[in-house]
DOMAR-542011 format. One record per residue: x, y, z of N, C-alpha, C in turn. Coordinates in steps of 0.02 Angstrom, whole numbers, padded with zeros to 5 digits, always signed. Example, Ala and Ser with C-alpha at 12.3 -4.5 7.8 and 13.67 -1.06 7.14 Angstrom:
2
+00660-00284+00390+00615-00225+00390+00660-00165+00390 +00642-00112+00354+00684-00053+00357+00645+00002+00394 
This chain:
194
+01502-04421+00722+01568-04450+00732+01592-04484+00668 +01556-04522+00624+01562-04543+00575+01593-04494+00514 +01565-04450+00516+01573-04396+00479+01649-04383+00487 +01645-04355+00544+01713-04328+00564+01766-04399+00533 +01761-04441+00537+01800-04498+00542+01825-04486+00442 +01749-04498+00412+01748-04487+00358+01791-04433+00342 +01793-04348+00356+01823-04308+00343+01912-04301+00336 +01913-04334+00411+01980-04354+00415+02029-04398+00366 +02001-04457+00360+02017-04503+00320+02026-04469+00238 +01974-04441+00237+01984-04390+00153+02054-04344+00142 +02052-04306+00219+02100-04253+00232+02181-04282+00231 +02168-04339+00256+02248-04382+00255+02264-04410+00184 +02192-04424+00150+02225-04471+00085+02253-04411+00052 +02206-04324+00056+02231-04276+00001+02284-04249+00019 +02326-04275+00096+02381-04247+00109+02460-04290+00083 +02432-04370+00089+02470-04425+00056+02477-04407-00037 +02427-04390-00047+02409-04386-00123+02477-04321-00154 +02449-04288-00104+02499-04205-00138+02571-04223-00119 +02577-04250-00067+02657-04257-00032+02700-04307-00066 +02644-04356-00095+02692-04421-00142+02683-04365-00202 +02656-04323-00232+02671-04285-00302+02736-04259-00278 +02764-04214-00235+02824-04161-00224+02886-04221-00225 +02858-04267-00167+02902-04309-00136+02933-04369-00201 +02881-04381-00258+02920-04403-00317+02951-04356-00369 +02965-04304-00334+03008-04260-00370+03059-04231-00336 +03104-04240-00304+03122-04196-00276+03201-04204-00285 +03252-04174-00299+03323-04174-00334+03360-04148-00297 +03425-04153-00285+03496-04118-00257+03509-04078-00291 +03525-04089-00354+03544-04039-00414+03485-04041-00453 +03513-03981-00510+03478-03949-00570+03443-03994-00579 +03358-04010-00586+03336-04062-00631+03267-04040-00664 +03256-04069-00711+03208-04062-00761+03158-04116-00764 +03109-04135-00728+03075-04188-00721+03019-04184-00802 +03020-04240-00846+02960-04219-00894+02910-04296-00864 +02850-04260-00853+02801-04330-00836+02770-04331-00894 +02740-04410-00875+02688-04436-00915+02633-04384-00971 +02605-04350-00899+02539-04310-00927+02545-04268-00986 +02633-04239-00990+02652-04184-01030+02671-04118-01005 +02660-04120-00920+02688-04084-00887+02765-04072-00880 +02769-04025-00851+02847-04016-00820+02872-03999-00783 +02910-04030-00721+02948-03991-00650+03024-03974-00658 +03017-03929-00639+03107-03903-00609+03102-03899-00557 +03195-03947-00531+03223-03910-00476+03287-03888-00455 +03282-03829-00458+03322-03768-00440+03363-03781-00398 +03441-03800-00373+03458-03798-00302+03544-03758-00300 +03534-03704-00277+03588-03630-00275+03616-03618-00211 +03690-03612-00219+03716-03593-00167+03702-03543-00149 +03680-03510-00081+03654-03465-00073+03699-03412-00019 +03745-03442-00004+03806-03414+00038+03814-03356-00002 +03816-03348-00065+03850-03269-00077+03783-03218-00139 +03749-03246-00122+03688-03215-00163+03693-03153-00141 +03664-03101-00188+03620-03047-00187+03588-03017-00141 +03548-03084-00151+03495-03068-00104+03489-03108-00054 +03431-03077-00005+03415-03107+00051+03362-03181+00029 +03343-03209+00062+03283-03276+00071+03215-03240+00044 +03199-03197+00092+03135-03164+00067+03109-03124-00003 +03184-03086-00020+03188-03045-00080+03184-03096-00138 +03226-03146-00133+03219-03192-00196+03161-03241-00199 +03128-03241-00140+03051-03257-00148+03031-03228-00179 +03001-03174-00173+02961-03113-00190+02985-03099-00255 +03041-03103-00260+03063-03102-00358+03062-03158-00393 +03035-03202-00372+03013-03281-00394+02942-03282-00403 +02926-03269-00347+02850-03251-00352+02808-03201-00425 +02856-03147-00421+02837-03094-00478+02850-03117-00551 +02886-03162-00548+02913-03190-00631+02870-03225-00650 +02847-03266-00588+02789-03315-00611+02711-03286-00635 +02708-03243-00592+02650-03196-00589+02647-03139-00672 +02702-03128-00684+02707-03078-00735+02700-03131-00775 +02733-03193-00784+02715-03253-00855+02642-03261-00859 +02626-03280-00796+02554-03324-00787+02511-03283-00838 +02487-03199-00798+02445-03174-00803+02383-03193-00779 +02345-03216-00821+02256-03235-00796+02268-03305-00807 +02311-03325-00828+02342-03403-00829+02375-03453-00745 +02357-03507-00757+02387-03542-00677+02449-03600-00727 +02501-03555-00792+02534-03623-00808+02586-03626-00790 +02624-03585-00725+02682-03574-00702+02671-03604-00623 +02679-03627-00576+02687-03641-00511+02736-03646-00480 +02746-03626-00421+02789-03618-00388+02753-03687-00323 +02800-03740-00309+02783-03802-00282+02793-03799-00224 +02869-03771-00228+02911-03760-00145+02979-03742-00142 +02968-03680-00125+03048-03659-00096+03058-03627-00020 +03125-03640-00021+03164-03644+00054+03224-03644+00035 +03257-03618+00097+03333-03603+00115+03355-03634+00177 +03386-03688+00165+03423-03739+00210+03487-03727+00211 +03518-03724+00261+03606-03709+00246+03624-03684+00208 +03608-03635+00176+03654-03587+00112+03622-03619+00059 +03574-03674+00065+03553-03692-00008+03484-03675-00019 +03482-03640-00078+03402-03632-00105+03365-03680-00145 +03300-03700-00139+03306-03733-00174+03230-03743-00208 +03195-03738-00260+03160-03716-00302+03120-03762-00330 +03051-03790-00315+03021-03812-00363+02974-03776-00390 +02970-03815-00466+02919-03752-00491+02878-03831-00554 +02806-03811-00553+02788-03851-00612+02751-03813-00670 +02780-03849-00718+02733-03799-00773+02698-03847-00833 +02616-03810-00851+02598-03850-00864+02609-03900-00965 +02656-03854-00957+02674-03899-01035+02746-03899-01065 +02784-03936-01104+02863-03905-01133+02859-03842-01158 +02810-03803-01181+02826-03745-01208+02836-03690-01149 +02788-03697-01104+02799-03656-01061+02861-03660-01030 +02862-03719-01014+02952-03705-00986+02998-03660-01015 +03016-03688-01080+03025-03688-01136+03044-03597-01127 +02976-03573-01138+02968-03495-01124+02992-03453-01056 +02949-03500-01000+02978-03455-00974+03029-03439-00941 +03092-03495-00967+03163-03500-00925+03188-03482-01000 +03180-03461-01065+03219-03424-01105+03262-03473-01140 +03242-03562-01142+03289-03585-01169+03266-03631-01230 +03291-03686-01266+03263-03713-01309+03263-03785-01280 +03191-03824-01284+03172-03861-01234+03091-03897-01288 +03101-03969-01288+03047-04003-01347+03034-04063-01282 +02958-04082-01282+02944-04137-01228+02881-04168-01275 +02886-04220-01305+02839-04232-01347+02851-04301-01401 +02804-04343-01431+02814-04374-01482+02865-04363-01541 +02911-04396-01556+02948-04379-01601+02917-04370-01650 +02859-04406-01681+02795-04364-01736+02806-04298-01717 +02803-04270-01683+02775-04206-01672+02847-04176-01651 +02913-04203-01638+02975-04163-01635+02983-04157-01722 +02963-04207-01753+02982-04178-01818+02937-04142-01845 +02889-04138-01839+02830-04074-01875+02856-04013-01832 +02908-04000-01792+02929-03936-01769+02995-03942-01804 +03000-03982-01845+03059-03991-01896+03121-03970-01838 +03140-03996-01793+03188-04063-01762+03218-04061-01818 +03278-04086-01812+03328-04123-01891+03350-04180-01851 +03396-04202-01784+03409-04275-01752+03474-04268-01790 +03511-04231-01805+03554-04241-01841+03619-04235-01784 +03635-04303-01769+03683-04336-01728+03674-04405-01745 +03713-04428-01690+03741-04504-01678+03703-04509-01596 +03678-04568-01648+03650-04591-01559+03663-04673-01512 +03657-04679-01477+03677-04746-01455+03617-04776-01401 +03587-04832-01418+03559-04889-01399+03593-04911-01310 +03533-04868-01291+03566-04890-01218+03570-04968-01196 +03527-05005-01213+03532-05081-01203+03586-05121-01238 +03606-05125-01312+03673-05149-01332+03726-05101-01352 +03731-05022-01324+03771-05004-01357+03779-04987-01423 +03740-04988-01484+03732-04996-01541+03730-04920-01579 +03759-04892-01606+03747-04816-01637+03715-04845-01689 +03662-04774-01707+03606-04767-01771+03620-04704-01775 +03596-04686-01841+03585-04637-01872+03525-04589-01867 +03523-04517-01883+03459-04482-01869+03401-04528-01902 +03402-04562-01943+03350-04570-02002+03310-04635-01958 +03371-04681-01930+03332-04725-01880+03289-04692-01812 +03331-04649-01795+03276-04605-01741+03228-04588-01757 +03215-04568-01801+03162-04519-01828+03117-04569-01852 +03132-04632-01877+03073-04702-01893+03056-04719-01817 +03055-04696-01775+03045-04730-01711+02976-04681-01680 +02931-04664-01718+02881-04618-01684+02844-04644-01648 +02838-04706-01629+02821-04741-01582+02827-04710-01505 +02895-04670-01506+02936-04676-01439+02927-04576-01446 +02941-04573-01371+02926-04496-01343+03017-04474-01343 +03038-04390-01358+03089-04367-01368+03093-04322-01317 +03151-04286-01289+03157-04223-01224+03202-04226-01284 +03214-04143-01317+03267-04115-01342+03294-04038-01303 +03341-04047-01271+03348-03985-01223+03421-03960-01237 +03459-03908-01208+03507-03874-01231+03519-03840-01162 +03488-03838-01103+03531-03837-01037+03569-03895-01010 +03625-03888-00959+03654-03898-00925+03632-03929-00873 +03553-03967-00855+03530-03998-00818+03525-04088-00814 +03499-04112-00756+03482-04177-00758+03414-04181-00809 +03384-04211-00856+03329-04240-00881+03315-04290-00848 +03229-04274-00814+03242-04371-00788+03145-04355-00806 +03150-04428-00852+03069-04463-00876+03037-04507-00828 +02972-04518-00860+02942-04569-00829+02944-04632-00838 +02971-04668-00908+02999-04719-00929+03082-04727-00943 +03090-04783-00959+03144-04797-00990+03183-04767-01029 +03249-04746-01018+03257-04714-01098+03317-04754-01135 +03293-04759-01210+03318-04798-01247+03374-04795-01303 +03385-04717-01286+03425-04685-01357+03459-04623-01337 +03523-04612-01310+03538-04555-01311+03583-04516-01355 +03575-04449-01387+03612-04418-01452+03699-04405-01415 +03749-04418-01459+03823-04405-01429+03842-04376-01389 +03796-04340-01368+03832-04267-01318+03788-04273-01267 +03747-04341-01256+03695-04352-01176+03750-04405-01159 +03731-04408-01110+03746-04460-01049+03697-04493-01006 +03701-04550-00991+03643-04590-00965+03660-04568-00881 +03635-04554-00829+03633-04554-00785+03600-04594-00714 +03545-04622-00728+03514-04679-00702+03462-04707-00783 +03417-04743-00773+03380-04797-00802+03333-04731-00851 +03295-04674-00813+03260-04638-00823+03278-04564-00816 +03364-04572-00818+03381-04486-00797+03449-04486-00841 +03439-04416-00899+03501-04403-00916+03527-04335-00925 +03596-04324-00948+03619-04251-00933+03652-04250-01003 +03657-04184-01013+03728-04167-01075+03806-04184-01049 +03837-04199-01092+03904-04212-01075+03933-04134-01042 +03999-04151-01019+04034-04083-00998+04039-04027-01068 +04080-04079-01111+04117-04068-01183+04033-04034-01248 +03988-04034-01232+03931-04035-01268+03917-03982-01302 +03907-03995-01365+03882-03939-01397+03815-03966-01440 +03776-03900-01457+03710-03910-01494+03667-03943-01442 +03593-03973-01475+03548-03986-01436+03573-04055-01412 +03526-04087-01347+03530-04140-01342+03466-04174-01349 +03473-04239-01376+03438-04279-01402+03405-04355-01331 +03347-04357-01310+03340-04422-01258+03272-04449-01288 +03258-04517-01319+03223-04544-01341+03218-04587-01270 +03137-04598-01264+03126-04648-01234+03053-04670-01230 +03041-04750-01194+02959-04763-01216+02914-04718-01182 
């Protein structure tokens, strides 16, 4: 009986454990979660009223993209999808910025700004000090290797695990830890934060 008791208790914490991972991710719109570890989640969410395809078909072609990236690799995941009212909606984690990076075809940096500039980054914008408002120059960004950079060039929400402290002209702050490109935006976007 003990056992069983024991088993149970294990079985609920690893079900609490996985459900607070999805359940601290989970978005209305487009979003780009970058965590701590160096990982990365997307989530996908498509009107599905006039698609293509059916529910099942665009599984199964979700399924195969991931499968054709992976190969003998596990760095693509598929977290959870479903079709609720005409909406689809897509999580997927992958295990680093490059892979994203790769396998959605876009240009996408999640990393130490040390290391955005040894991928020679340039920062060449205007950026503004989310706490006073204050614009700096690339040259002050780039003295800040202290602090972690998302440089991305989609049309999505960015949202970190800290604070963010610096966004380049063409971001927008959206909450404390979540930001987007402007409408008007061109070139990369720039999100410094601790």
């Amino acid at each position: 009986m003990k056992r069983i008791k024991a088993y149970s208790v294990v079985l609920i914490m690893l079900m609490l454990i996985t459900g607070c991972t999805l359940k601290s991710f989970d978005a209305d719109t487009n979003t780009v979660y970058v965590k701590k570890d160096g990982t990365v989640m997307q989530a996908l969410i498509e009107d599905f009223g006039e698609s293509y395809y059916d529910s099942k078909e665009l599984e199964e072609l979700i399924n195969e993209n991931v499968s054709a990236y992976n190969g003998d690799t596990d760095k693509v995941k598929v977290e959870k999808y479903n079709v609720n009212d005409n909406v689809a909606k897509l999580i997927t984690s992958f295990s680093s910025a490059s892979d994203y990076a790769k396998f959605n075809n876009v240009e996408f940096f999640a990393g130490t700004i040390s290391d955005a500039k040894s991928e020679e980054y340039d920062f060449n914008q205007e950026f503004t000090a989310i706490e006073d408002k204050n614009t700096v120059g690339a040259e002050t960004i780039k003295s800040l290797t202290q602090y972690k950079v998302v440089i991305f060039e989609e049309n999505v929400q960015i949202k970190t695990d800290s604070k963010i402290l610096y966004l380049s002209d063409n971001a927008t702050l959206v909450g404390e830890k979540t930001a987007k490109l402007t409408d008007d935006a061109e070139g990369l976007g720039y999100i410094v934060y601790e």
